[in-house]
N, CA, C and O of each residue as an XYZ file, in Angstrom:
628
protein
N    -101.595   -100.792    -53.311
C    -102.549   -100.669    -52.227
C    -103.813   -100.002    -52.747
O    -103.868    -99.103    -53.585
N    -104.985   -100.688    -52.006
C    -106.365    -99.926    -52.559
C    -106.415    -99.053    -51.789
O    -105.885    -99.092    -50.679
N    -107.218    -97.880    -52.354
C    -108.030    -97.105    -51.875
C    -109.355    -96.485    -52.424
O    -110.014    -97.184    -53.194
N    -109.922    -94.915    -52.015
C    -110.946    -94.309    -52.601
C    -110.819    -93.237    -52.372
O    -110.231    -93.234    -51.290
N    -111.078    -91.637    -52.858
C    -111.476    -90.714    -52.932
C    -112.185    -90.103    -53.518
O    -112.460    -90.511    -54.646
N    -112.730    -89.002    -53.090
C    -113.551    -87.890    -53.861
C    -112.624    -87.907    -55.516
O    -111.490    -88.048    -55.975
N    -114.015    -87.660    -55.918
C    -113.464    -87.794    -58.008
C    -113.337    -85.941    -58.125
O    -114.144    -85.059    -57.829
N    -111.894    -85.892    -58.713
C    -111.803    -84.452    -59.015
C    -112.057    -84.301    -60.532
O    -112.343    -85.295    -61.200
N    -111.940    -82.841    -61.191
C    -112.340    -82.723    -62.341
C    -111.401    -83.443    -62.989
O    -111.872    -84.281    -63.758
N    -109.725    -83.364    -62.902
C    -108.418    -84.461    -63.764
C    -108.825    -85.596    -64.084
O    -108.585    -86.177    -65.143
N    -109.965    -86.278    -62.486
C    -110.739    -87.848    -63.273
C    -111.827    -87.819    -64.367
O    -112.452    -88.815    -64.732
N    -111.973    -86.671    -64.812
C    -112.849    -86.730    -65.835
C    -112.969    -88.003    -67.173
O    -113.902    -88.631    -67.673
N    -111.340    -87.941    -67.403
C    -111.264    -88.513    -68.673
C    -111.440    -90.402    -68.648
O    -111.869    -91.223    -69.459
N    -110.729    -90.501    -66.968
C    -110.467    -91.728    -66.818
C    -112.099    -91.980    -66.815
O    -112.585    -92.678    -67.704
N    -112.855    -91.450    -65.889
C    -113.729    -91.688    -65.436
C    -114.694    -92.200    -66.825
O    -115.265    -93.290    -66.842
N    -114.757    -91.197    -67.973
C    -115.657    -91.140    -68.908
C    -114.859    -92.913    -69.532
O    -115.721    -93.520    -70.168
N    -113.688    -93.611    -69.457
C    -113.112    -94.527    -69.944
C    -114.299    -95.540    -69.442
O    -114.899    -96.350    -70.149
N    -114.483    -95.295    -68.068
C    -114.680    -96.226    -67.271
C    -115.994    -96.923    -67.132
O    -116.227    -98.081    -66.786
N    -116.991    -95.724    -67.562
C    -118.361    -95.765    -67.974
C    -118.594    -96.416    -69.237
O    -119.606    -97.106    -69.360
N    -117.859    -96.294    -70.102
C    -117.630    -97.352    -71.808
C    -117.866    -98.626    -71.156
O    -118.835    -99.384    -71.194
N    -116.069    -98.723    -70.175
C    -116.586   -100.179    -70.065
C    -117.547   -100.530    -69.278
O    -118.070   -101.600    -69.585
N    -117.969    -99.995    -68.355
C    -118.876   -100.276    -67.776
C    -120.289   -100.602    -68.122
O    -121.080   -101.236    -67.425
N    -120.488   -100.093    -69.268
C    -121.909   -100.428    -70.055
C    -121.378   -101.308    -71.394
O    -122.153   -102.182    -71.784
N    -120.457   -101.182    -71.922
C    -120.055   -102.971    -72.828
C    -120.060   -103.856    -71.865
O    -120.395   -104.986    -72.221
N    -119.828   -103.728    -70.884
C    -119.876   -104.977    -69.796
C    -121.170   -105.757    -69.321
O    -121.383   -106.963    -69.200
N    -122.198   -104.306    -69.025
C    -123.814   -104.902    -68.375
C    -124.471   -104.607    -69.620
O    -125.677   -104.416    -69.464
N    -123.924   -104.476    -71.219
C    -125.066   -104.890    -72.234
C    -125.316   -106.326    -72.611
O    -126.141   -106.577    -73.490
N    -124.585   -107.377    -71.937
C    -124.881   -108.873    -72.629
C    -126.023   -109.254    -71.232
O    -126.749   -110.248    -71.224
N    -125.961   -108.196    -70.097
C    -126.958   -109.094    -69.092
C    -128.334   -108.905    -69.146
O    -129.018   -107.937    -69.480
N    -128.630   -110.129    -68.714
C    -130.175   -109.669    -68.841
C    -130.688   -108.659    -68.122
O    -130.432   -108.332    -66.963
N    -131.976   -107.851    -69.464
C    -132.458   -106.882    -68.704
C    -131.790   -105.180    -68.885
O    -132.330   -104.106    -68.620
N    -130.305   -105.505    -69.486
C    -129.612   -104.400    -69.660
C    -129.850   -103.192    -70.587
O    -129.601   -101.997    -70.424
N    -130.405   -103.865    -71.602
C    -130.882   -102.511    -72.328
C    -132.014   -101.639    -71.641
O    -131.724   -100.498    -71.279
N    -133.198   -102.097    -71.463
C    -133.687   -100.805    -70.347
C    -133.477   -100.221    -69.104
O    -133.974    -99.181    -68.672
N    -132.640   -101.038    -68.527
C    -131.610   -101.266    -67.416
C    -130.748    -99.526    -68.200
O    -130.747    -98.598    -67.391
N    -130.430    -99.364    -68.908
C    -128.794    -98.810    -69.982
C    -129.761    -97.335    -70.134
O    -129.318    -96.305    -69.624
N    -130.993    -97.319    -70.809
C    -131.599    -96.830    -71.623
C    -132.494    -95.724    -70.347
O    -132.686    -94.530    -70.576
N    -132.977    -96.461    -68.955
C    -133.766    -95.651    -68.365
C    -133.152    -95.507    -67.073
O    -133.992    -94.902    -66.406
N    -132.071    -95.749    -66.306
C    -131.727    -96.074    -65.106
C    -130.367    -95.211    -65.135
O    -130.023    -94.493    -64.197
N    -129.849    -95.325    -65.982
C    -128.343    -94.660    -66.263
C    -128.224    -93.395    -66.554
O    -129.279    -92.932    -66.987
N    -127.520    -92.784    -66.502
C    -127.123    -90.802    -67.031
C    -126.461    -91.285    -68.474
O    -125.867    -92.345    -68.675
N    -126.729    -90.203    -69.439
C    -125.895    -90.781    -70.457
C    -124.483    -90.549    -70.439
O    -123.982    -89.685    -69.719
N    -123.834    -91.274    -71.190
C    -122.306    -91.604    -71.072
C    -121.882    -89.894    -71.448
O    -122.367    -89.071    -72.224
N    -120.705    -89.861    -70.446
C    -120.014    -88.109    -71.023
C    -119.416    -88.086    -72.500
O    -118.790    -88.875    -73.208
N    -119.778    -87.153    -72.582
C    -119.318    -86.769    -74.125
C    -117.984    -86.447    -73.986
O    -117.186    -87.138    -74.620
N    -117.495    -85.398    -73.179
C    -116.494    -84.854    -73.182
C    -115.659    -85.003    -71.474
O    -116.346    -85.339    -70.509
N    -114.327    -84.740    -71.336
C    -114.063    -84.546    -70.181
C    -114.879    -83.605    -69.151
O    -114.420    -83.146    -68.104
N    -115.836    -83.463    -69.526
C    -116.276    -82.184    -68.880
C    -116.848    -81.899    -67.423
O    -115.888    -81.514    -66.755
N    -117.925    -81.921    -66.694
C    -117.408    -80.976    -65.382
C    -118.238    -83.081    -65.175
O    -118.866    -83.762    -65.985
N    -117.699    -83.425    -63.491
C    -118.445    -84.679    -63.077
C    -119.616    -84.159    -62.562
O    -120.404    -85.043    -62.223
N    -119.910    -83.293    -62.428
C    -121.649    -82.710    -61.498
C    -121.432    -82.376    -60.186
O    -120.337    -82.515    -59.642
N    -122.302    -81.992    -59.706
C    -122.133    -81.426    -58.520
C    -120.941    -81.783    -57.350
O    -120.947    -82.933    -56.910
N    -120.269    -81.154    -57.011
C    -119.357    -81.901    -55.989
C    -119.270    -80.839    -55.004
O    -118.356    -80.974    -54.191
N    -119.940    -79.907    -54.897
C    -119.878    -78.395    -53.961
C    -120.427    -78.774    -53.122
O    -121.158    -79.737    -53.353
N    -120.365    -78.136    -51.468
C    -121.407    -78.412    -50.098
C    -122.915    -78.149    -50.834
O    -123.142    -77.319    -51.714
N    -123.599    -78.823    -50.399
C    -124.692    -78.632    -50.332
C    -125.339    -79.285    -51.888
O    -126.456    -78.903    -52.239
N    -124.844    -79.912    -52.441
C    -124.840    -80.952    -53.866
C    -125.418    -81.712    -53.417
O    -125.159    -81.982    -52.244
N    -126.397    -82.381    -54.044
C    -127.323    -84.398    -53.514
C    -126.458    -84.977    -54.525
O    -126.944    -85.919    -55.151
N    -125.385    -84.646    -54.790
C    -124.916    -85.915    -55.454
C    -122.926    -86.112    -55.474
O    -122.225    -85.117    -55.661
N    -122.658    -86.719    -55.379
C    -120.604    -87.001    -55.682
C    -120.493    -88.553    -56.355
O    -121.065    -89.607    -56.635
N    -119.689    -88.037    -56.362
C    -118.425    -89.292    -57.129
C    -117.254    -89.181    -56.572
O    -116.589    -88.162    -56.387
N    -116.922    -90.744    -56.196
C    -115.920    -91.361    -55.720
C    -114.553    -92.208    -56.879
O    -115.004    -92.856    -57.823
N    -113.718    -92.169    -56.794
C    -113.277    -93.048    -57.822
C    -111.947    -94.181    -56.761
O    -111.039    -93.723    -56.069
N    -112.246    -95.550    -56.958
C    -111.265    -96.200    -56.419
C    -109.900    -96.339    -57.182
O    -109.807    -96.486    -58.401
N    -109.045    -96.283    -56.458
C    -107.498    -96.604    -56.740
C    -106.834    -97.903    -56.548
O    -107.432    -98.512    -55.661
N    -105.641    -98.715    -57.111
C    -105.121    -99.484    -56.681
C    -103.629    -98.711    -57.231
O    -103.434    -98.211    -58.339
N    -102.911    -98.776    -56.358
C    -101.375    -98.442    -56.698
C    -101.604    -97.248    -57.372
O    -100.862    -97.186    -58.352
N    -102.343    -96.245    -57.254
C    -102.351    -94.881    -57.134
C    -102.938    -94.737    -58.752
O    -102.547    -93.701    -59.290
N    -103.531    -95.330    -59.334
C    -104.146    -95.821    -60.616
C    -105.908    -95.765    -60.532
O    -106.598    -96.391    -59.726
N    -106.163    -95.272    -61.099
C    -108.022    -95.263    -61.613
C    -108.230    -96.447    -61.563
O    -107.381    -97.053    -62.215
N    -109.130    -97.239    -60.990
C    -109.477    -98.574    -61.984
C    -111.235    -98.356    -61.635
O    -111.947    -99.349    -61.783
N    -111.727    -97.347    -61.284
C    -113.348    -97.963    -60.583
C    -113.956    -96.614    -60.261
O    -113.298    -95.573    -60.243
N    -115.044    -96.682    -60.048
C    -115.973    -95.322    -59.379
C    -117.286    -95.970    -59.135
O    -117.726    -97.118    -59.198
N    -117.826    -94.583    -58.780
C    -118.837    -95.087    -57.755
C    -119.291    -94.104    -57.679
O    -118.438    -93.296    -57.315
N    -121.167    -93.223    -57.973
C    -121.781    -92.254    -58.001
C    -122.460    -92.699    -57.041
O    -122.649    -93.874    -56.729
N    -122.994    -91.366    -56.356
C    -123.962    -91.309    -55.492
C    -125.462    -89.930    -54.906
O    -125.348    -88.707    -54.836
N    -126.541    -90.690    -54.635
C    -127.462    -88.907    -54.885
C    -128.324    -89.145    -53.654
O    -128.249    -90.136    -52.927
N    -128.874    -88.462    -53.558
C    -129.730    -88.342    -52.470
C    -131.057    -87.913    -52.917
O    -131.191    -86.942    -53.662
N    -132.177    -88.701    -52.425
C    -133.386    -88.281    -53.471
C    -134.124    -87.923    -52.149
O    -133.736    -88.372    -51.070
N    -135.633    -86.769    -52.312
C    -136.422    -86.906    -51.196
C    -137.892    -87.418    -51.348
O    -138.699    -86.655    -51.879
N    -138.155    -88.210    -51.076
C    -138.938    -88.911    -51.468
C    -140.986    -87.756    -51.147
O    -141.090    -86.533    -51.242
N    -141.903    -88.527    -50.879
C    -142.750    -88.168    -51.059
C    -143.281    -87.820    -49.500
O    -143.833    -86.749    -49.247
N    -143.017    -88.977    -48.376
C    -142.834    -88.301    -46.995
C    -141.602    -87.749    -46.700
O    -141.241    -88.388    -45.712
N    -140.816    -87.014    -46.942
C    -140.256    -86.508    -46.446
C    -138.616    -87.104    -46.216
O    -137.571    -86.466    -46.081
N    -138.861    -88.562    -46.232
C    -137.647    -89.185    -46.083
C    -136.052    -89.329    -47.044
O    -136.115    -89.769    -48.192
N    -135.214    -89.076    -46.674
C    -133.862    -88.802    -47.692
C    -133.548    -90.079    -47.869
O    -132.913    -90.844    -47.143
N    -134.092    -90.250    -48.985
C    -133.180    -91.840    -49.818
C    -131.823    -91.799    -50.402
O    -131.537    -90.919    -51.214
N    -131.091    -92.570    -50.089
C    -129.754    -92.631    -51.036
C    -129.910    -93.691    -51.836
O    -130.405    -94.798    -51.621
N    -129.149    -92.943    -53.323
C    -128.753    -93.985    -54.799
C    -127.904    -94.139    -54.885
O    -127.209    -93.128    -54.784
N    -127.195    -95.406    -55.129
C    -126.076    -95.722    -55.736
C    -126.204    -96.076    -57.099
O    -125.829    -97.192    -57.457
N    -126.692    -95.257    -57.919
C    -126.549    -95.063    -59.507
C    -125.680    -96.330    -60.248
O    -126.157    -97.375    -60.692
N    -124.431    -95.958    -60.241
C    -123.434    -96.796    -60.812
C    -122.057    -96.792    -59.569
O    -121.547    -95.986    -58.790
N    -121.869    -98.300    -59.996
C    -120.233    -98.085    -59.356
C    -120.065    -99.808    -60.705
O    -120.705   -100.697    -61.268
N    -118.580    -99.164    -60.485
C    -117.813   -100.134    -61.682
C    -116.475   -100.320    -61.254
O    -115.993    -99.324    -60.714
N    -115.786   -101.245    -61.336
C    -114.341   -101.885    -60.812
C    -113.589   -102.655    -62.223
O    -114.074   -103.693    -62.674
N    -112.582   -102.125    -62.731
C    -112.323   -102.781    -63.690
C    -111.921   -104.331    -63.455
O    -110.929   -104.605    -62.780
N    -112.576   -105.144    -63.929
C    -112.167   -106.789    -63.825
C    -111.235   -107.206    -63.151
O    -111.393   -107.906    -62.151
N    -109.934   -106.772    -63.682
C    -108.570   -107.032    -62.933
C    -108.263   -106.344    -61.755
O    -107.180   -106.582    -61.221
N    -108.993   -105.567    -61.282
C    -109.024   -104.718    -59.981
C    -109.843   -105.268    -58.798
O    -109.864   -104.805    -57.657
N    -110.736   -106.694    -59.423
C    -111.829   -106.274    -58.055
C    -111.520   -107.891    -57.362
O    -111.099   -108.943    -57.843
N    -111.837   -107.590    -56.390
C    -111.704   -108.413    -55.328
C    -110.435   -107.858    -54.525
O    -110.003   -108.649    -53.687
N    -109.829   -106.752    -54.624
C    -108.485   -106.587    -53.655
C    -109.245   -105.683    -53.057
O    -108.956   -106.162    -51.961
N    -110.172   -104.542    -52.692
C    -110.997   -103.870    -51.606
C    -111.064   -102.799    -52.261
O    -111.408   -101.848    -51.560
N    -110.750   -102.402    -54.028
C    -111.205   -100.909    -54.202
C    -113.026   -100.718    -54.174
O    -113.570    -99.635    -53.955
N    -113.567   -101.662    -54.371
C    -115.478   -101.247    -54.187
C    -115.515   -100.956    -52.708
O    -116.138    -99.984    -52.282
N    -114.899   -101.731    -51.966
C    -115.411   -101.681    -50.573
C    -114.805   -100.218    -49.974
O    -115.494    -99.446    -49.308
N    -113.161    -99.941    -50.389
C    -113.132    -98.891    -50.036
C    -114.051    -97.702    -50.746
O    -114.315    -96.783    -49.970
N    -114.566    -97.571    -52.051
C    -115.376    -96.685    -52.695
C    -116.983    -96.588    -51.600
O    -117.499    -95.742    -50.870
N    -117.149    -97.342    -51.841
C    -118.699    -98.254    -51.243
C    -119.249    -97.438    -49.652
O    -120.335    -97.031    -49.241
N    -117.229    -97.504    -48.847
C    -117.906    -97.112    -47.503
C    -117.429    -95.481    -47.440
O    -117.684    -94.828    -46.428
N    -116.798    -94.938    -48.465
C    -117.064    -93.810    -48.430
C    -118.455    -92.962    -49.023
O    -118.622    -91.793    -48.675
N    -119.285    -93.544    -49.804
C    -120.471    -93.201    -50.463
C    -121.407    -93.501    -49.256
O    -122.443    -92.836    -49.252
N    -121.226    -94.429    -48.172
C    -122.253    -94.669    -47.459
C    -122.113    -93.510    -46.094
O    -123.034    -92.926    -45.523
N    -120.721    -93.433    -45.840
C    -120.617    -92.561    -44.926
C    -121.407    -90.889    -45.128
O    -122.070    -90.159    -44.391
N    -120.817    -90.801    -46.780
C    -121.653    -89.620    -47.283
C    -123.056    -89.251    -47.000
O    -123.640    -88.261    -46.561
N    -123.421    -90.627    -47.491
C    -124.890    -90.787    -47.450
C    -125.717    -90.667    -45.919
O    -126.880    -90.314    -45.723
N    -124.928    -90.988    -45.171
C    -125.374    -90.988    -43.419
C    -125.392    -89.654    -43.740
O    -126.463    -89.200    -44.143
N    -124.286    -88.807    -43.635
C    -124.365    -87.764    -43.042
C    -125.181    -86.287    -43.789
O    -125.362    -85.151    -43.352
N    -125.579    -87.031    -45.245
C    -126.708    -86.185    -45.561
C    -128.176    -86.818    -45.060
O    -129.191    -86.579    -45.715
N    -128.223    -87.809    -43.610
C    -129.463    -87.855    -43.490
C    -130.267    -89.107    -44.166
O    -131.398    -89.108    -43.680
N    -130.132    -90.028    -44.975
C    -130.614    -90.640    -45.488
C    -130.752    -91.776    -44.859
O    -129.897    -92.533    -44.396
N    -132.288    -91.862    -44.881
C    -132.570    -93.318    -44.051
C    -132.317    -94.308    -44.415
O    -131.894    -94.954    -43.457
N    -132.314    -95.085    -45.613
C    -131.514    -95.919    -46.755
C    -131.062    -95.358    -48.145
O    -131.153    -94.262    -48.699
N    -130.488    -96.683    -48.501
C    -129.993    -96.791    -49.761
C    -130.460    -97.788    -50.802
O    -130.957    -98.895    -50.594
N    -130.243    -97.276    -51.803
C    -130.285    -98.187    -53.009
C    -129.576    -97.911    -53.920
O    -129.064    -96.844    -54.258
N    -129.519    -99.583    -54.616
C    -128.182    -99.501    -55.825
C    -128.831   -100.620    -56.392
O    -129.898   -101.023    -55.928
N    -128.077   -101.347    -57.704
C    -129.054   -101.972    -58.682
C    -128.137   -102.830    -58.737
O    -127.043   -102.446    -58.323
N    -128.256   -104.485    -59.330
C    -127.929   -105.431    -59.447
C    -128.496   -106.167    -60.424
O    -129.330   -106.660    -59.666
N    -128.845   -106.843    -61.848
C    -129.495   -106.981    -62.675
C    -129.046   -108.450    -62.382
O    -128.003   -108.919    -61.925
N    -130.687   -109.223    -62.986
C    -130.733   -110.491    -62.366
C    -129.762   -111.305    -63.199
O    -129.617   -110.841    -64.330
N    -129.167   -112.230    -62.976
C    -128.288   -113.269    -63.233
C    -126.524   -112.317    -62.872
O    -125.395   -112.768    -63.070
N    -126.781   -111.414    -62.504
C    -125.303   -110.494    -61.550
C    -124.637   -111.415    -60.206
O    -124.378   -110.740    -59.209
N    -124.446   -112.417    -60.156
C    -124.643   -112.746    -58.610
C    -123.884   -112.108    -57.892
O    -124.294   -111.697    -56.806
N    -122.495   -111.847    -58.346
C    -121.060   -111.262    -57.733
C    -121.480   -109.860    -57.429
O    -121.022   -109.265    -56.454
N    -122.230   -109.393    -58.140
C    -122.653   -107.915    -57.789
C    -123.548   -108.108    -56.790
O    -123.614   -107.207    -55.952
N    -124.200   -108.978    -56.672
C    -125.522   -109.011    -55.620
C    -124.664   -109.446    -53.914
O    -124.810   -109.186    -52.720
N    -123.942   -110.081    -54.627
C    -122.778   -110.815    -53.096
C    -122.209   -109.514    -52.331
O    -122.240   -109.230    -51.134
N    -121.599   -108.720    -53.604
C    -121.196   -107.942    -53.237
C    -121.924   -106.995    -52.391
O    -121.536   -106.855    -51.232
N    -123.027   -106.261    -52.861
C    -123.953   -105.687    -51.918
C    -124.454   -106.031    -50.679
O    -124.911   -105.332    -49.774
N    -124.254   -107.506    -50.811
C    -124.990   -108.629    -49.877
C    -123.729   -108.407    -48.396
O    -123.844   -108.978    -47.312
N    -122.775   -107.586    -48.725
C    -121.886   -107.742    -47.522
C    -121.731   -106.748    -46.998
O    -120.924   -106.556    -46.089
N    -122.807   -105.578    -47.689
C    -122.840   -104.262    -46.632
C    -124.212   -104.336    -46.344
O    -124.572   -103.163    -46.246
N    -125.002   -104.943    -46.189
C    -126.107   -105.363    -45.616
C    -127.616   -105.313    -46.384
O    -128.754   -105.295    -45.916
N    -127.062   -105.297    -47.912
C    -128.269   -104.661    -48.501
C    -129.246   -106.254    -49.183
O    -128.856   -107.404    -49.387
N    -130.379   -105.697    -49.333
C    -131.299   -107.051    -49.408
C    -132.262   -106.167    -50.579
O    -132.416   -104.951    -50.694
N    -132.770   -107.195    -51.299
C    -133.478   -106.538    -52.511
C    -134.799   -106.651    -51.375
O    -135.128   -107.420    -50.471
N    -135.572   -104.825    -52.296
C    -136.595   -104.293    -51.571
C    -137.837   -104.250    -52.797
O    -139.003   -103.873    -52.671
N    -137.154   -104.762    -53.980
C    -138.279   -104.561    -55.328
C    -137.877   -105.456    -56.338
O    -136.663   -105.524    -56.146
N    -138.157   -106.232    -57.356
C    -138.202   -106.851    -58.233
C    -139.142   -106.207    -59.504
O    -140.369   -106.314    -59.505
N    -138.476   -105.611    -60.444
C    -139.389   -105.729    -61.488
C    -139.651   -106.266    -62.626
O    -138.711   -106.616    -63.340
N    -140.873   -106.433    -63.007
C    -140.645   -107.813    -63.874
C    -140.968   -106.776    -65.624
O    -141.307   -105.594    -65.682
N    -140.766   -107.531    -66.578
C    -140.048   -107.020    -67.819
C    -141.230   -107.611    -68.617
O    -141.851   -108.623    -68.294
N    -141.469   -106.803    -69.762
C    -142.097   -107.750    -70.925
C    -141.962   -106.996    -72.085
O    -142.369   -105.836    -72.147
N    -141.281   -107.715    -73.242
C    -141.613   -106.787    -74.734
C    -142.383   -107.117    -75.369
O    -142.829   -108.265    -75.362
N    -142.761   -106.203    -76.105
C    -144.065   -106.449    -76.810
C    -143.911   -106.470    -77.821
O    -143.235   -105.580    -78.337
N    -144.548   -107.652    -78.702
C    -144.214   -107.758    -79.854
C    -144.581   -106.593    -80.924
O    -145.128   -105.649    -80.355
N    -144.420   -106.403    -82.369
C    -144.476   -105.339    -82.898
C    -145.660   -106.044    -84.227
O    -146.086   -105.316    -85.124
């Protein structure tokens, strides 16, 4: 059976597993290396603390379960923008392959959003890199609609 909860410090290790794959996974997509390089926290070094998880923190982690097993997580922050308004991020969330489609994102997903209500936040955002569609579907079923496109160019040397 799926589920989700708050990520305690014991998920440290799984968690840091989970972020590996999670970025061998979105380095073949397009866009991923500055996607990897400017958008992301860097990968944990060590089991060490997940960040804030105390009252009054802008940020948690969730980690989904299937059969009482790690397979997924899901960060979340609260930014305040320039009027005044509380934005929510969905940073990263990741589902290991063989885990997704049975409801651990969705259960992760609507606990990060509930969070996110109740610190106030008028929306959300989370990232989807273009040619993702399953990730975009996925978002696409808690009501979210792209609000920005940015476009890319390298420069030759």
């Amino acid at each position: 059976m799926e589920s989700a909860r708050q990520a305690t410090p014991g998920d440290a290790d799984r968690i840091a597993e989970l972020c590996v794959q999670a970025r061998e996974e979105l380095a073949s997509e397009r866009g991923a290396g500055v996607f990897l390089a400017h958008e992301l926290r860097p990968l944990p070094r060590s089991a060490g603390p997940l960040g804030p998880q105390d009252e009054g923190d802008a940020r948690r982690m969730w980690v989904g379960t299937y059969e009482d097993v790690v397979v997924g997580y899901v960060s979340a922050e609260v930014e305040a923008l320039a009027d005044g308004t509380r934005l929510g991020r969905l940073p990263e969330i990741y589902v290991e392959p063989g885990a997704r489609a049975v409801g651990v994102g969705e259960a992760m997903i609507d606990m990060a959003l509930a969070w996110l209500r109740a610190e106030g936040c008028a929306a959300v955002d989370a990232y989807a890199l273009p040619g993702m569609r399953d990730t975009k579907n996925f978002f696409e079923t808690f009501g979210f609609t792209a609000r920005l496109l940015i476009v890319h160019r390298k420069l030759e040397e």
